[in-house]
The first five atom37 places (N, CA, C, CB, O) and aatype in JSON, in Angstrom:
{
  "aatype": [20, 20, 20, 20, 20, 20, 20, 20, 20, 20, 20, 20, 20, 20, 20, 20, 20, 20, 20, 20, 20, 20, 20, 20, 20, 20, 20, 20, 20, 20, 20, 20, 20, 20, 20, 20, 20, 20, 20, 20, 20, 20, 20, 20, 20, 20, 20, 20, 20, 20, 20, 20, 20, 20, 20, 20, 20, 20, 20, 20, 20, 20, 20, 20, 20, 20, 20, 20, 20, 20, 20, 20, 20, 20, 20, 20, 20, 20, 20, 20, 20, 20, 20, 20, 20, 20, 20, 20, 20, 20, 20, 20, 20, 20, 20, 20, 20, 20, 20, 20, 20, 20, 20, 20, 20, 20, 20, 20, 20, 20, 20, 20],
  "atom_mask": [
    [1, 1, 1, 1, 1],
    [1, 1, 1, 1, 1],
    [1, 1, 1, 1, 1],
    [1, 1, 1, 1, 1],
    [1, 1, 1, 1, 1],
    [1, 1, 1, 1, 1],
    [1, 1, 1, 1, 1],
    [1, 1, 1, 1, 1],
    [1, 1, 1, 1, 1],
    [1, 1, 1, 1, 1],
    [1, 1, 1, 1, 1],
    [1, 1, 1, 1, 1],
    [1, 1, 1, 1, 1],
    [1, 1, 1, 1, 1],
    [1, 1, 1, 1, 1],
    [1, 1, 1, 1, 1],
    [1, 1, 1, 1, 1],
    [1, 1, 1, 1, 1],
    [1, 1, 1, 1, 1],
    [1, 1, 1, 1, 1],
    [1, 1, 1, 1, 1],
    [1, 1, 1, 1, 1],
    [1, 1, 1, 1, 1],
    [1, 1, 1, 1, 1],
    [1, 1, 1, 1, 1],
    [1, 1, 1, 1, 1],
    [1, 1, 1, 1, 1],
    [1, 1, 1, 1, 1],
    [1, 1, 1, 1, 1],
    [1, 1, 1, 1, 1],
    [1, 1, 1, 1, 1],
    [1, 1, 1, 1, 1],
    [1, 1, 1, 1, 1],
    [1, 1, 1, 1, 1],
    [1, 1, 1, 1, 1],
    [1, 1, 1, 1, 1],
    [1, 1, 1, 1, 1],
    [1, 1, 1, 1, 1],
    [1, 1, 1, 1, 1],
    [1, 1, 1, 1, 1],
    [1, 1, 1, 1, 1],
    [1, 1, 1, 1, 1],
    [1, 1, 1, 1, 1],
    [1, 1, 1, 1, 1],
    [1, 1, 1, 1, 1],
    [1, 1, 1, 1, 1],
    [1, 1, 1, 1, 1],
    [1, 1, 1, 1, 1],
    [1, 1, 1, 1, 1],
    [1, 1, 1, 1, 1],
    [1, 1, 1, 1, 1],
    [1, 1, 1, 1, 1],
    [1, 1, 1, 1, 1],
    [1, 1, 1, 1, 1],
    [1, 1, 1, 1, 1],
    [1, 1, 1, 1, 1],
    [1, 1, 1, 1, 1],
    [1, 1, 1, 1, 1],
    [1, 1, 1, 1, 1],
    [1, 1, 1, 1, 1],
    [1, 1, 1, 1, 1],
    [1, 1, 1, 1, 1],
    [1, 1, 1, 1, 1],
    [1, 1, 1, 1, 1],
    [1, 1, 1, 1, 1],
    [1, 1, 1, 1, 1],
    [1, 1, 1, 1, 1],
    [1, 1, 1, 1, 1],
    [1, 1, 1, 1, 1],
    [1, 1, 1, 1, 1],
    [1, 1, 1, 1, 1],
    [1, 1, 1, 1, 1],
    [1, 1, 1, 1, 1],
    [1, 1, 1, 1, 1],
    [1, 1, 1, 1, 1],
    [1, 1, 1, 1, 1],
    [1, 1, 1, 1, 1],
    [1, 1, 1, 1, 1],
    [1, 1, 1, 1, 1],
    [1, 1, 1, 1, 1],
    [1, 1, 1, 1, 1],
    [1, 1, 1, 1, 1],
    [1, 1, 1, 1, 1],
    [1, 1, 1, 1, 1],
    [1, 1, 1, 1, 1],
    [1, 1, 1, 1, 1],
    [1, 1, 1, 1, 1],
    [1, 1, 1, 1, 1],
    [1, 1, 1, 1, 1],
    [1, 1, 1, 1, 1],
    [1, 1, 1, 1, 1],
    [1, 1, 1, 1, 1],
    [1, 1, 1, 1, 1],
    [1, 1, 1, 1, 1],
    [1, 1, 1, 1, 1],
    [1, 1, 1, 1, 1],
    [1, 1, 1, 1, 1],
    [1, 1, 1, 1, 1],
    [1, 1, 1, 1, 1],
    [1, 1, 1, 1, 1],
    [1, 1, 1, 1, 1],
    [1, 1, 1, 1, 1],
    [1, 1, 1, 1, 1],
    [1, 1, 1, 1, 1],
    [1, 1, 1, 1, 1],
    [1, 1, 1, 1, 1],
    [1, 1, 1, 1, 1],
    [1, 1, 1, 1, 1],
    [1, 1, 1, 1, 1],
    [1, 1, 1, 1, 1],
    [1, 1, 1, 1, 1],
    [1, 1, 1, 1, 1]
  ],
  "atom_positions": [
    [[-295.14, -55.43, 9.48], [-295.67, -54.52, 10.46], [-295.75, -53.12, 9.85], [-294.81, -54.52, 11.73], [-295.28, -52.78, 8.76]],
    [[-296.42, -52.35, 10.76], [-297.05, -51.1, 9.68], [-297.26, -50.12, 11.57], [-299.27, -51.74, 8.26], [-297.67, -50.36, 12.7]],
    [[-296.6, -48.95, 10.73], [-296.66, -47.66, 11.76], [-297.62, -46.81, 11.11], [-295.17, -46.78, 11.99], [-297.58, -46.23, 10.02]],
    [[-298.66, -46.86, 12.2], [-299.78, -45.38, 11.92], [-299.84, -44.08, 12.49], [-301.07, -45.61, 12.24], [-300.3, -43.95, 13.62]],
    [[-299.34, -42.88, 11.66], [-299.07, -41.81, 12.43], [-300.7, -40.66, 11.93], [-297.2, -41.18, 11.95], [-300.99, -40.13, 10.85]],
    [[-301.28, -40.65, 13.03], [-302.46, -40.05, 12.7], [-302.2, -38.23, 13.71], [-303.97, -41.32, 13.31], [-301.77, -38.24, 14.86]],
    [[-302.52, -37.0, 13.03], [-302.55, -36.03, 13.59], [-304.24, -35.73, 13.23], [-301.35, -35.08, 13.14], [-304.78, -35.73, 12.12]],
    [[-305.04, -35.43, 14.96], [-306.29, -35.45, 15.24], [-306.16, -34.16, 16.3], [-306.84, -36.95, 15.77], [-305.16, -33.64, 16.8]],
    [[-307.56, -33.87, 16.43], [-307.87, -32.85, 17.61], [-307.91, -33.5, 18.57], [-309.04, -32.07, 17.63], [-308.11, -34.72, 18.55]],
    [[-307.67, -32.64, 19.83], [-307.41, -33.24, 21.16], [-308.52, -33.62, 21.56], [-306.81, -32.45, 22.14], [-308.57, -34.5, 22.42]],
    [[-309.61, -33.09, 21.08], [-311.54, -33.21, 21.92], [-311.09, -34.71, 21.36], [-313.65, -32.07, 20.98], [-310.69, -35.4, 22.3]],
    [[-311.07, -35.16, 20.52], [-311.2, -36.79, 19.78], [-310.53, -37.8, 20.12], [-310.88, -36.9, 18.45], [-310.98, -38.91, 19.82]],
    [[-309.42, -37.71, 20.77], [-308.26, -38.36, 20.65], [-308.82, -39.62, 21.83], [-306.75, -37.28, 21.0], [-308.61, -40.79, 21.5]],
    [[-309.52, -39.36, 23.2], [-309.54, -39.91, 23.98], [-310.44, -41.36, 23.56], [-309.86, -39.02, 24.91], [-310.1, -42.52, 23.79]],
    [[-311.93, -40.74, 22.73], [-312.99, -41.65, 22.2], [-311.58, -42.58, 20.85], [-314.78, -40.38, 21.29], [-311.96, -43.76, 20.88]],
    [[-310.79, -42.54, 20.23], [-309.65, -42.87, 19.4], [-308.61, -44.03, 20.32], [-308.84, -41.33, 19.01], [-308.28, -45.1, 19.81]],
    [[-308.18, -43.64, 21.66], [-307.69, -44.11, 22.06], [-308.53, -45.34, 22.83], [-307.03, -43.3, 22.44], [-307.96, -46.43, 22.96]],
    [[-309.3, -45.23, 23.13], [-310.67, -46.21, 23.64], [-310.77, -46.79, 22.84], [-312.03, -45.78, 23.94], [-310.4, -47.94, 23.08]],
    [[-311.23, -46.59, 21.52], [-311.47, -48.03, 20.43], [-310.38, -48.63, 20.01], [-312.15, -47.77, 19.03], [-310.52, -49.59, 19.26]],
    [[-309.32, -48.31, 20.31], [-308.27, -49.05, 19.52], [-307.75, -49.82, 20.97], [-306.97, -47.93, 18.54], [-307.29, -50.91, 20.64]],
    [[-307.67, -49.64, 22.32], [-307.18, -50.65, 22.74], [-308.17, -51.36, 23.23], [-306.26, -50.47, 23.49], [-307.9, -52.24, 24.05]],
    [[-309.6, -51.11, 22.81], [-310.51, -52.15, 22.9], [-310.68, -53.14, 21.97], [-311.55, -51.7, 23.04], [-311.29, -54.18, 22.25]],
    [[-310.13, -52.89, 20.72], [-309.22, -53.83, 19.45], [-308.6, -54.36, 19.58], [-308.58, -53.55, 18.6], [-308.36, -55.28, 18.8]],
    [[-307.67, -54.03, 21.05], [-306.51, -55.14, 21.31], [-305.36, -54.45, 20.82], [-306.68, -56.63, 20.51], [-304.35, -55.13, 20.66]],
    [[-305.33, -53.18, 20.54], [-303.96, -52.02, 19.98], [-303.21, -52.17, 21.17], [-304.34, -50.1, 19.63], [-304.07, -51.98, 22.03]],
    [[-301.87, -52.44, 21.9], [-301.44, -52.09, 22.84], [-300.31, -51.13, 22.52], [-301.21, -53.12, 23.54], [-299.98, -50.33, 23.4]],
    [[-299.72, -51.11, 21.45], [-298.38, -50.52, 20.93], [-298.95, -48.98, 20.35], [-297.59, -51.63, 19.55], [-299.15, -48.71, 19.17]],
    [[-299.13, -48.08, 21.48], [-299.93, -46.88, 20.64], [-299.4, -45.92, 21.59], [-301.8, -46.91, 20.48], [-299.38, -46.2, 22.78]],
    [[-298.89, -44.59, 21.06], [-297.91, -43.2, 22.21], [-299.18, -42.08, 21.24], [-295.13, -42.71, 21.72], [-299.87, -42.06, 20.23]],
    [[-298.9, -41.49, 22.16], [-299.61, -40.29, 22.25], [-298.84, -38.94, 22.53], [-300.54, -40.5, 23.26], [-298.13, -38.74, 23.51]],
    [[-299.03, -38.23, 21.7], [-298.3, -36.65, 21.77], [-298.74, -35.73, 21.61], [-297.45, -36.3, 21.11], [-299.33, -35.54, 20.55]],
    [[-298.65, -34.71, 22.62], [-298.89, -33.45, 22.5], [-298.01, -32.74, 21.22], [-298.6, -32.88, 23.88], [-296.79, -32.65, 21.08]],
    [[-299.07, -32.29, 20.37], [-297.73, -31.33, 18.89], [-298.74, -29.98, 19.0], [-297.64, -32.32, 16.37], [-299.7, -29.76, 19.75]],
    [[-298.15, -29.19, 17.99], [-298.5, -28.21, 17.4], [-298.09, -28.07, 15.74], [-298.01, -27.25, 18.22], [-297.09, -28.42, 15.12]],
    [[-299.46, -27.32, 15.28], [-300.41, -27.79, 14.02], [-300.37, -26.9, 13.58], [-301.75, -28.25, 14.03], [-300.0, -25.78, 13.94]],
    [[-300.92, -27.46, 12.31], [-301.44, -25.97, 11.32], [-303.18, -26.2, 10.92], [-300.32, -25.89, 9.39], [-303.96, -25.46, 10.32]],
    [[-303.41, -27.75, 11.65], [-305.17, -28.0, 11.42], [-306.3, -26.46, 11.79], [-305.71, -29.5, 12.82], [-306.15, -25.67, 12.73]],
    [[-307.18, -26.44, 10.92], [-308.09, -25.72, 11.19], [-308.56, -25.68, 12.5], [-308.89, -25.95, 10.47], [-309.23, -26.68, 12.74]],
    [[-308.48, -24.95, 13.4], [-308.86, -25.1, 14.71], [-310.64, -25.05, 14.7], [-308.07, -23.84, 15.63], [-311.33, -24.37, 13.93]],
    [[-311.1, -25.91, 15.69], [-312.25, -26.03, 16.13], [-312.97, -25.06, 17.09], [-312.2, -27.07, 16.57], [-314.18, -25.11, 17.32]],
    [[-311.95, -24.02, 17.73], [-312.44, -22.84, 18.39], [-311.41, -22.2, 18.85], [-313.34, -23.03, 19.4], [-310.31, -22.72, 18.67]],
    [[-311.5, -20.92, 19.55], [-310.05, -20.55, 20.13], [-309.33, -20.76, 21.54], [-310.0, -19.27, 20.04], [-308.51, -20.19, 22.27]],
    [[-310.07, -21.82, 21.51], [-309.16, -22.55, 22.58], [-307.87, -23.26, 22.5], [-309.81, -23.42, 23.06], [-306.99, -23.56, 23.31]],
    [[-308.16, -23.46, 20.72], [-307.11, -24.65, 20.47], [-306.25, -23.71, 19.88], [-307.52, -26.07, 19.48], [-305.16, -24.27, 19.91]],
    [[-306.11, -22.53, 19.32], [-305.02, -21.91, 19.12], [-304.49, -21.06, 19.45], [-304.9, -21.75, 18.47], [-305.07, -20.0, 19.7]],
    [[-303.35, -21.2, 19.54], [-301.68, -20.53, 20.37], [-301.04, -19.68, 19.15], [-300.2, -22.1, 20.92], [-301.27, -19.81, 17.94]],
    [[-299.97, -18.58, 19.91], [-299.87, -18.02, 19.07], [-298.01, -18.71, 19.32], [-300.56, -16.41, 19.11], [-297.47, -18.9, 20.41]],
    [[-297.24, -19.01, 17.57], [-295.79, -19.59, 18.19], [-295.03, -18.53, 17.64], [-295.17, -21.23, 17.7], [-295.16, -18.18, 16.46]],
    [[-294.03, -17.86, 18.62], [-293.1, -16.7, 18.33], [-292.68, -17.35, 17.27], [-291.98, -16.19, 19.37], [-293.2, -17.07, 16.19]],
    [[-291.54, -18.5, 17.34], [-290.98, -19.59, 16.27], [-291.35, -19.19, 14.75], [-291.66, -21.15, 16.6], [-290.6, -18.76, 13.87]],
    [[-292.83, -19.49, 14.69], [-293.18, -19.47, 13.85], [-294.15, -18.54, 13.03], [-293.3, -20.26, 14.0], [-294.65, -18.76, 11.93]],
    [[-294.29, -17.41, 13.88], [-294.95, -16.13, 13.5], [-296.09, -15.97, 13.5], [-294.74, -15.75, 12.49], [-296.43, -14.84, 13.13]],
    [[-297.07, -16.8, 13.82], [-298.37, -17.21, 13.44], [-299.41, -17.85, 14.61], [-298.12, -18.22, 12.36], [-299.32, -17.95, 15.84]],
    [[-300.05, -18.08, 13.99], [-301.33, -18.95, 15.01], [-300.87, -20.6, 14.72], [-303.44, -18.62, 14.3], [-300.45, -21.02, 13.65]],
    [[-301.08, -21.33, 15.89], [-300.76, -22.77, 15.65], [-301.9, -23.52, 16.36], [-299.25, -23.21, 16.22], [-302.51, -22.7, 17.04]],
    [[-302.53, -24.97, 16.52], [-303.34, -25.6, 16.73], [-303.03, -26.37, 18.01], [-303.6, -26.18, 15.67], [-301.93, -26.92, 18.0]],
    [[-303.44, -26.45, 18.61], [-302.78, -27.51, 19.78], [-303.78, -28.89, 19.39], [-303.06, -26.84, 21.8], [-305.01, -28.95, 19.43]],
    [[-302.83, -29.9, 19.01], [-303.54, -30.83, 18.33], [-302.8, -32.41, 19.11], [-303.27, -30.53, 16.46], [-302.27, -32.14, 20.19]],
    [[-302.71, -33.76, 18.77], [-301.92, -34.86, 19.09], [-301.87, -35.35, 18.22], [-302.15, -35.63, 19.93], [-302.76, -35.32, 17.37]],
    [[-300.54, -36.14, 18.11], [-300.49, -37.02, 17.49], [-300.17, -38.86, 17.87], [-299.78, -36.39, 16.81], [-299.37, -39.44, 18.61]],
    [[-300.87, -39.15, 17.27], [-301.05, -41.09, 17.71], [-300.32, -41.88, 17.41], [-302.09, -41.93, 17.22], [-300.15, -41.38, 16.29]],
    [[-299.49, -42.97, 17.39], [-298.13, -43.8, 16.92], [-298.62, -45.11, 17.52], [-296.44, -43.22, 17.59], [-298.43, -45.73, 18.56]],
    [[-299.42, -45.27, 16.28], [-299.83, -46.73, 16.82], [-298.8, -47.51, 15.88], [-301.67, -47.23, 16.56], [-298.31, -46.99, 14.87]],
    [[-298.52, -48.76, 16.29], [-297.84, -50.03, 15.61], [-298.48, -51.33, 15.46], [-296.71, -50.35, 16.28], [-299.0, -51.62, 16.53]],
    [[-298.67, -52.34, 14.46], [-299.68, -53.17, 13.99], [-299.53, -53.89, 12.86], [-300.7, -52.54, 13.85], [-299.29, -53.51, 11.71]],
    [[-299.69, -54.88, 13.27], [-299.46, -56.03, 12.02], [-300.28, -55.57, 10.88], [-299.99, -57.67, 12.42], [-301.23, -54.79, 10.89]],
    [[-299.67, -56.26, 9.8], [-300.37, -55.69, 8.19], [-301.49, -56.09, 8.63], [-299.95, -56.39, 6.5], [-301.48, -55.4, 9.65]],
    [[-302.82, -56.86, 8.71], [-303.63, -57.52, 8.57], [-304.74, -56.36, 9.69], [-303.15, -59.14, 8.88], [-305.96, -56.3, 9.51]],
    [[-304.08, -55.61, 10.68], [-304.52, -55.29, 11.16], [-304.81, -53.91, 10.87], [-304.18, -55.69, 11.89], [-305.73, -53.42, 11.53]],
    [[-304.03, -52.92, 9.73], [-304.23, -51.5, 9.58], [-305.28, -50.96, 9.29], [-303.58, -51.05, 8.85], [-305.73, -50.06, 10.0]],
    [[-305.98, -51.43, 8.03], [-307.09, -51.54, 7.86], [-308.59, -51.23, 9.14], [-306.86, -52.73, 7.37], [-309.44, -50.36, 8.98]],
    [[-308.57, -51.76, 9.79], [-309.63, -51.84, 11.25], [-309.15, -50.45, 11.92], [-309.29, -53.46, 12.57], [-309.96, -49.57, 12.2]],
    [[-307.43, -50.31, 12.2], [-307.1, -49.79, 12.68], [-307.31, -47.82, 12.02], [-306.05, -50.64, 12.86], [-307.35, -46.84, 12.76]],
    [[-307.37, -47.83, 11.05], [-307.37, -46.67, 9.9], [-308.88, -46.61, 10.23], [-306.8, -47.04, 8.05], [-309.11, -45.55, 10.81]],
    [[-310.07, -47.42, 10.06], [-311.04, -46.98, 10.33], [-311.8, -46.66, 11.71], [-311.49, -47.58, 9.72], [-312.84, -46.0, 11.84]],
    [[-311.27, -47.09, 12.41], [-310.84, -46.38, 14.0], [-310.67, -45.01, 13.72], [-309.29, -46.95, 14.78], [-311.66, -44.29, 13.56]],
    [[-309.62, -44.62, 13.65], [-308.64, -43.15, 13.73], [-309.85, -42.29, 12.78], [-306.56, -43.27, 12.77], [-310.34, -41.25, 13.2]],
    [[-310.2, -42.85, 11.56], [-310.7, -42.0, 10.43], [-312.06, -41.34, 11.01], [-310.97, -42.93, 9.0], [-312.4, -40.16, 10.89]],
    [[-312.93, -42.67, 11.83], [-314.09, -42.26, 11.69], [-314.63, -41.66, 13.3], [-314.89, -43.47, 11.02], [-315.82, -41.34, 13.36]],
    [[-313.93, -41.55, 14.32], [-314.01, -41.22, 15.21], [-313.08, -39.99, 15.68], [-314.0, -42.21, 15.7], [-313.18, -39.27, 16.67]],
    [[-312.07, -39.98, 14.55], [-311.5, -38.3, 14.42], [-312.15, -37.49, 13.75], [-310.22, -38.06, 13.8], [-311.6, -36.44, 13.42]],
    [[-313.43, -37.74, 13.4], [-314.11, -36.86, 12.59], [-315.1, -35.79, 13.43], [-314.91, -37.75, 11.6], [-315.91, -36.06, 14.32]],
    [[-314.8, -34.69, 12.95], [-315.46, -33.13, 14.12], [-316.21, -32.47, 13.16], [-314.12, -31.72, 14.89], [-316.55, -31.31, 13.36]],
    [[-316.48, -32.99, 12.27], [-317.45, -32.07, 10.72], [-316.84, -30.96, 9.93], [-318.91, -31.14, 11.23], [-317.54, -30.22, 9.24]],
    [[-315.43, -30.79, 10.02], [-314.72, -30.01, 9.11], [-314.45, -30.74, 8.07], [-313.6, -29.46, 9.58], [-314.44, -31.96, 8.17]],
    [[-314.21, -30.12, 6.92], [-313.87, -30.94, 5.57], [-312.38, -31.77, 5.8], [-313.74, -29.74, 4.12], [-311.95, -32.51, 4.92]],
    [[-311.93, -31.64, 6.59], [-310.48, -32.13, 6.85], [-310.26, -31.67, 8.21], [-309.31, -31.55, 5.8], [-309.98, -30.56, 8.65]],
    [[-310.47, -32.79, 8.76], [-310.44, -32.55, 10.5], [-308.64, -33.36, 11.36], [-312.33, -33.79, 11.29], [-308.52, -33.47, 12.58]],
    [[-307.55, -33.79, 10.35], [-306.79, -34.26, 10.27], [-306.52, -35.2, 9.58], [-306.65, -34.32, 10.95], [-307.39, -35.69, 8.85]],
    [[-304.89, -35.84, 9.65], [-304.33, -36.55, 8.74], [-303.96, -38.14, 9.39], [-303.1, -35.68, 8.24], [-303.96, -38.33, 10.61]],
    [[-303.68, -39.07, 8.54], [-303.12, -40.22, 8.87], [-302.36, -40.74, 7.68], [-304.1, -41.14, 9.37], [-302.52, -40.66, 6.46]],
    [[-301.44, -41.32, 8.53], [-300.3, -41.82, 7.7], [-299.87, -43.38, 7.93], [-299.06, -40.91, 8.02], [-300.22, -43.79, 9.04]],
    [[-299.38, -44.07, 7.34], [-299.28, -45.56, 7.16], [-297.66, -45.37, 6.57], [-300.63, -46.37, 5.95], [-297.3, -44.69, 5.61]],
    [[-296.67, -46.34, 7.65], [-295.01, -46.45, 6.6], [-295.23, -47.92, 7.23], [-293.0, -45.25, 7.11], [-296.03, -48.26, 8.11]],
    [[-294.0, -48.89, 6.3], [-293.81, -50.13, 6.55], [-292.57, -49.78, 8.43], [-292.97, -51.01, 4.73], [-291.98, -48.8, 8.87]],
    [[-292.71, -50.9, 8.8], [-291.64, -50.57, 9.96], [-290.95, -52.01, 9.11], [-292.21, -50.6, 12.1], [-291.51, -53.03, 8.71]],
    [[-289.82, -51.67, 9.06], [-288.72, -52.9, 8.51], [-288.11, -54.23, 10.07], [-286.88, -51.67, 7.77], [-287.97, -55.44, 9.91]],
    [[-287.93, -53.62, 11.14], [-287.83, -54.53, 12.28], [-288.46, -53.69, 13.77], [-286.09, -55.0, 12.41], [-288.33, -52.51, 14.09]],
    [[-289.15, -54.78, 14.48], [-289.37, -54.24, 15.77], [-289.13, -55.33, 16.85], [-290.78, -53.66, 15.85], [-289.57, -56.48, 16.75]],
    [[-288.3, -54.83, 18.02], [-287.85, -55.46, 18.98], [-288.32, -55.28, 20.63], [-286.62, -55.22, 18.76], [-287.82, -54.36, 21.27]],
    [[-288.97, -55.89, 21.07], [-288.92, -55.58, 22.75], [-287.67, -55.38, 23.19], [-289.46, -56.72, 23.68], [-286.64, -55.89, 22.75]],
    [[-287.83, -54.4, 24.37], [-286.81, -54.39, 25.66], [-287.2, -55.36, 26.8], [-286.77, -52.89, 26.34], [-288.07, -55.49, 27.66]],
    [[-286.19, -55.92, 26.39], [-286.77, -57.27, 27.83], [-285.59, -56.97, 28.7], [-286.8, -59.49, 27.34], [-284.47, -56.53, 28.42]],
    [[-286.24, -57.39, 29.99], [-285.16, -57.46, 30.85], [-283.65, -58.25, 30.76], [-285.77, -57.89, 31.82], [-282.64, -57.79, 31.3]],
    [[-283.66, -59.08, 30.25], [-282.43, -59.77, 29.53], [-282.34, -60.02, 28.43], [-282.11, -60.77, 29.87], [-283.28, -60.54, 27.84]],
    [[-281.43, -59.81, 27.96], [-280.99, -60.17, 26.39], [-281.0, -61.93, 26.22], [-279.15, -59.47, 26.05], [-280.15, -62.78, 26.5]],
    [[-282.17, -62.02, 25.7], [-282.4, -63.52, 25.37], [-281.37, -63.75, 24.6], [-283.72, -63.94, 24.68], [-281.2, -64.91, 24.98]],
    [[-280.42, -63.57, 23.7], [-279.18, -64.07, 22.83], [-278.77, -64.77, 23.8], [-278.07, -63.07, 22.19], [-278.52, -65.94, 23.54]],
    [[-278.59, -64.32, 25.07], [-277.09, -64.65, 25.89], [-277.77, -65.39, 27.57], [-275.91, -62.64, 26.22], [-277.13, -65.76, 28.56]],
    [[-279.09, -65.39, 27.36], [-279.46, -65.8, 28.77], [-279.59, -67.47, 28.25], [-281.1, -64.91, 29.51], [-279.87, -67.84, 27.1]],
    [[-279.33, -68.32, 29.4], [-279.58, -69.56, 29.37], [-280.55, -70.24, 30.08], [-278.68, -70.01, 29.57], [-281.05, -70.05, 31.19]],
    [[-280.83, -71.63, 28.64], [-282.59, -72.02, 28.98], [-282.61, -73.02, 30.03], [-283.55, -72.78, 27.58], [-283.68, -73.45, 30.45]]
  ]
}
């Protein structure tokens, strides 16, 4: 299994989130962050005391997905996060080593 952490503009994110669970993505969070992406106008940037500067109001995506599937999934994010800047955001790919549901009972100990 494979975690995709993509940081995109917010105008994009919605047409992003549409193709991927029309792929059948169900394992995908969505977050409000703040950026250092080139902003697309000044709507999208804030100014952060924190950090002294101008920041982006941007999201980021946490999709999760079998190996076989990243691929489809990367060209999703890539080509529909695209706003015509030379670098309109980033994506990232790590292995996930185990993933578990929360089920209502702990199948170890429930009986069949």
């Amino acid at each position: 299994m494979k975690q995709i952490k993509a940081f995109v503009h917010r105008g994009r994110v919605a047409d992003i989130v549409h193709a991927l669970e029309a792929a059948g993505h169900r394992q995908l969070s969505i977050l409000d962050v703040k950026g250092l992406l080139r902003a697309l106008s000044e709507r999208e940037l804030e100014y952060s005391v924190a950090l002294g500067e101008k920041v982006t109001s941007q999201v980021q995506l946490e999709l999760v997905c079998a190996d076989e599937d990243v691929e489809r999934a990367l060209q999703v994010i890539r080509t529909l996060g695209r706003t015509g800047q030379a670098i309109a955001g980033w994506v990232y790919v790590s292995p996930i080593e185990l993933g578990f549901p929360i089920e209502s009972s702990d199948p170890r100990t429930s009986s069949q």
